[in-house]
C-alpha positions as CSV (number, residue, x, y, z in Angstrom):
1,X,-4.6,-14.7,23.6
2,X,-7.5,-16.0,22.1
3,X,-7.8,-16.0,18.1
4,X,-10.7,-12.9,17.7
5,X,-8.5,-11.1,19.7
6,X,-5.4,-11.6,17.7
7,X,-7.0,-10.8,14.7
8,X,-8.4,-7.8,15.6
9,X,-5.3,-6.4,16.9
10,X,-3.5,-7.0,13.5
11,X,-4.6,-3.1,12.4
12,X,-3.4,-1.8,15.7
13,X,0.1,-3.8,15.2
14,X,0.3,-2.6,11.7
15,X,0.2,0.9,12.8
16,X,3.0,0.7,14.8
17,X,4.9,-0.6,13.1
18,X,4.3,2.4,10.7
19,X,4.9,4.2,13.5
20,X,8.4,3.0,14.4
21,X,9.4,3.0,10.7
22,X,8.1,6.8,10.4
23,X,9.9,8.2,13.3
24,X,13.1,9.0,11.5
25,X,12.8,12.1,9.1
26,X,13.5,9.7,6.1
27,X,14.5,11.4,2.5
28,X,12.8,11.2,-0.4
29,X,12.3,8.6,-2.3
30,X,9.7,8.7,-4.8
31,X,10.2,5.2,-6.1
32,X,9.6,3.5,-2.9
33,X,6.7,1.2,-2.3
34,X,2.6,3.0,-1.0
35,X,1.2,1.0,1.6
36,X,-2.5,-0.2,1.4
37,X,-4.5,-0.7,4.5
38,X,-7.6,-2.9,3.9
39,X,-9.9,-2.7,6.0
40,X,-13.1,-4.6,6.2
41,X,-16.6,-3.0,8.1
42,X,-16.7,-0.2,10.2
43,X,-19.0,-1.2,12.8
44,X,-20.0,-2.1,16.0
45,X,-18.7,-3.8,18.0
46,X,-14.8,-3.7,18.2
47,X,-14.5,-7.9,16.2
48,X,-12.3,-9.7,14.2
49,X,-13.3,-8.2,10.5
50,X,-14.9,-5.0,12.0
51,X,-13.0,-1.6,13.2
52,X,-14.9,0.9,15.3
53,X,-15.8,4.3,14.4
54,X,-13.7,5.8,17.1
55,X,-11.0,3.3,16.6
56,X,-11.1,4.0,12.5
57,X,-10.5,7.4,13.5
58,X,-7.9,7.0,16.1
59,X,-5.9,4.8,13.3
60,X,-6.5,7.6,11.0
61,X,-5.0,10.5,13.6
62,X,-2.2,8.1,14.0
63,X,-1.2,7.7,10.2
64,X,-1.9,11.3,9.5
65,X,0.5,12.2,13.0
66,X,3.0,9.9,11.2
67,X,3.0,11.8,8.1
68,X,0.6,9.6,6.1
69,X,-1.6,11.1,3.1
70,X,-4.1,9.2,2.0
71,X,-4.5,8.9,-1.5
72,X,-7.0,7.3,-4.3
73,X,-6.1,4.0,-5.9
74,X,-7.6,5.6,-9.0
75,X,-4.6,8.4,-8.5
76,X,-1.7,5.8,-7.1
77,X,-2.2,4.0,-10.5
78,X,-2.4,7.2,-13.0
79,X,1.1,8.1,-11.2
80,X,-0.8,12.0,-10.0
81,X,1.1,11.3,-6.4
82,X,1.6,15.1,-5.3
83,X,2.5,15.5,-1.9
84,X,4.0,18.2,0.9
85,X,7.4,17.0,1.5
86,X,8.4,14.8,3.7
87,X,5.3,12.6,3.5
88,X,4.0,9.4,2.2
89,X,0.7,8.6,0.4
90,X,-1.5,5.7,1.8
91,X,-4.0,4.0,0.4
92,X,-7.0,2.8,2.0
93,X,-8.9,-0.8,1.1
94,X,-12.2,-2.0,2.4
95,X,-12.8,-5.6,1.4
96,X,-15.7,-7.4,1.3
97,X,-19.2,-5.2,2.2
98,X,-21.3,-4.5,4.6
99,X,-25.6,-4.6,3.8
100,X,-25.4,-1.0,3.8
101,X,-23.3,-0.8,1.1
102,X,-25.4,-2.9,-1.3
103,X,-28.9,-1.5,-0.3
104,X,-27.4,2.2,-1.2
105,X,-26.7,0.6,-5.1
106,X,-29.8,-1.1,-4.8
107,X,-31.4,2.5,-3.9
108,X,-29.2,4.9,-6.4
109,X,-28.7,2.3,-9.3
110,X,-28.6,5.5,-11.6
111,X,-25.3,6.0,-9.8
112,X,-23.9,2.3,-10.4
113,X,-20.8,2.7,-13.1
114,X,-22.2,0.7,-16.2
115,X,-19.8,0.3,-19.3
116,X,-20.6,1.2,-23.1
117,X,-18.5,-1.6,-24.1
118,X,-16.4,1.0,-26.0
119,X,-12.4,1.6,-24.3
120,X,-12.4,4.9,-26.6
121,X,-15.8,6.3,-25.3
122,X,-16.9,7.8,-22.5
123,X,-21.0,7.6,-22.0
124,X,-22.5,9.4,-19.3
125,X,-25.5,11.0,-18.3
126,X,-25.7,14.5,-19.6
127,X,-26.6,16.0,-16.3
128,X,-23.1,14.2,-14.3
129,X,-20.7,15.9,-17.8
130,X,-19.2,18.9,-15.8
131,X,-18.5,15.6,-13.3
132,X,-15.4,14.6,-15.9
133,X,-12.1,15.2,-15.2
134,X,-10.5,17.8,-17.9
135,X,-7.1,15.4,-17.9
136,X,-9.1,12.7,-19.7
137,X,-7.1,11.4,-22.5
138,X,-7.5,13.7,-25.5
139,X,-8.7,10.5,-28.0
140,X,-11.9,9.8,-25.8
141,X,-15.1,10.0,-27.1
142,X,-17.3,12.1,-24.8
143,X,-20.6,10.7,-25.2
144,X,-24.0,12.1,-23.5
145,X,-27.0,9.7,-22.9
């Protein structure tokens, strides 16, 4: 097989091997290891870093059939994993970016995260406030700008 090919199969191969690994009803153990699939463009065409539309999807039926959730990295790392039983969060990467992704910061920069410099303050605009979560840490400093 050549190289490209091999490469681009590696998602495919992953997923079934998720799939073998899911097809006994496993019990629970919430102490086990999340999975993190990284992707890296969804694009055309079908390459070595870049993963279809319809084959993102396809991969996404799959998991999901499998009894794959996805979840935030932001949530996996706060510990707020709350699932039906009987299935297993996933989270999904994508590395590196596409032009499209820059030219929409370059285009929005009022939505680009910018720090205050401050761990115990929160600074955002006023109009985005009701956009906080209410389980923020009670010691933050809510701060409108």
């Amino acid at each position: 097989m050549r190289p490209r090919l091999v490469l681009a199969l590696i998602p495919t191969a992953a997923l079934l091997l998720v799939s073998v690994a899911a097809a006994d009803q496993l019990p629970p153990n919430e102490l086990g290891r999340v999975m993190i699939l990284e992707y890296h463009k969804i694009d055309y065409p079908e390459a070595r870093w870049t993963r279809t539309p319809e084959n993102f999807r396809r991969d996404l039926a799959t998991l999901y059939a499998k009894g794959y959730r996805l979840i935030a990295l932001g949530d996996l790392l706060d510990g707020r994993i709350v699932f039906p039983a009987g299935t297993t969060p996933i989270v999904l990467t994508f590395d590196d970016s596409s032009p499209g992704q820059f030219r929409y910061i370059e285009r929005n920069p009022g939505e680009r995260f910018v720090s205050d410099g401050d761990p115990d303050t929160v600074t955002v605009p006023a109009e985005l406030r009701d956009r906080l979560r209410s389980e923020l840490p009670r010691h933050l400093r809510i701060v409108d700008r």
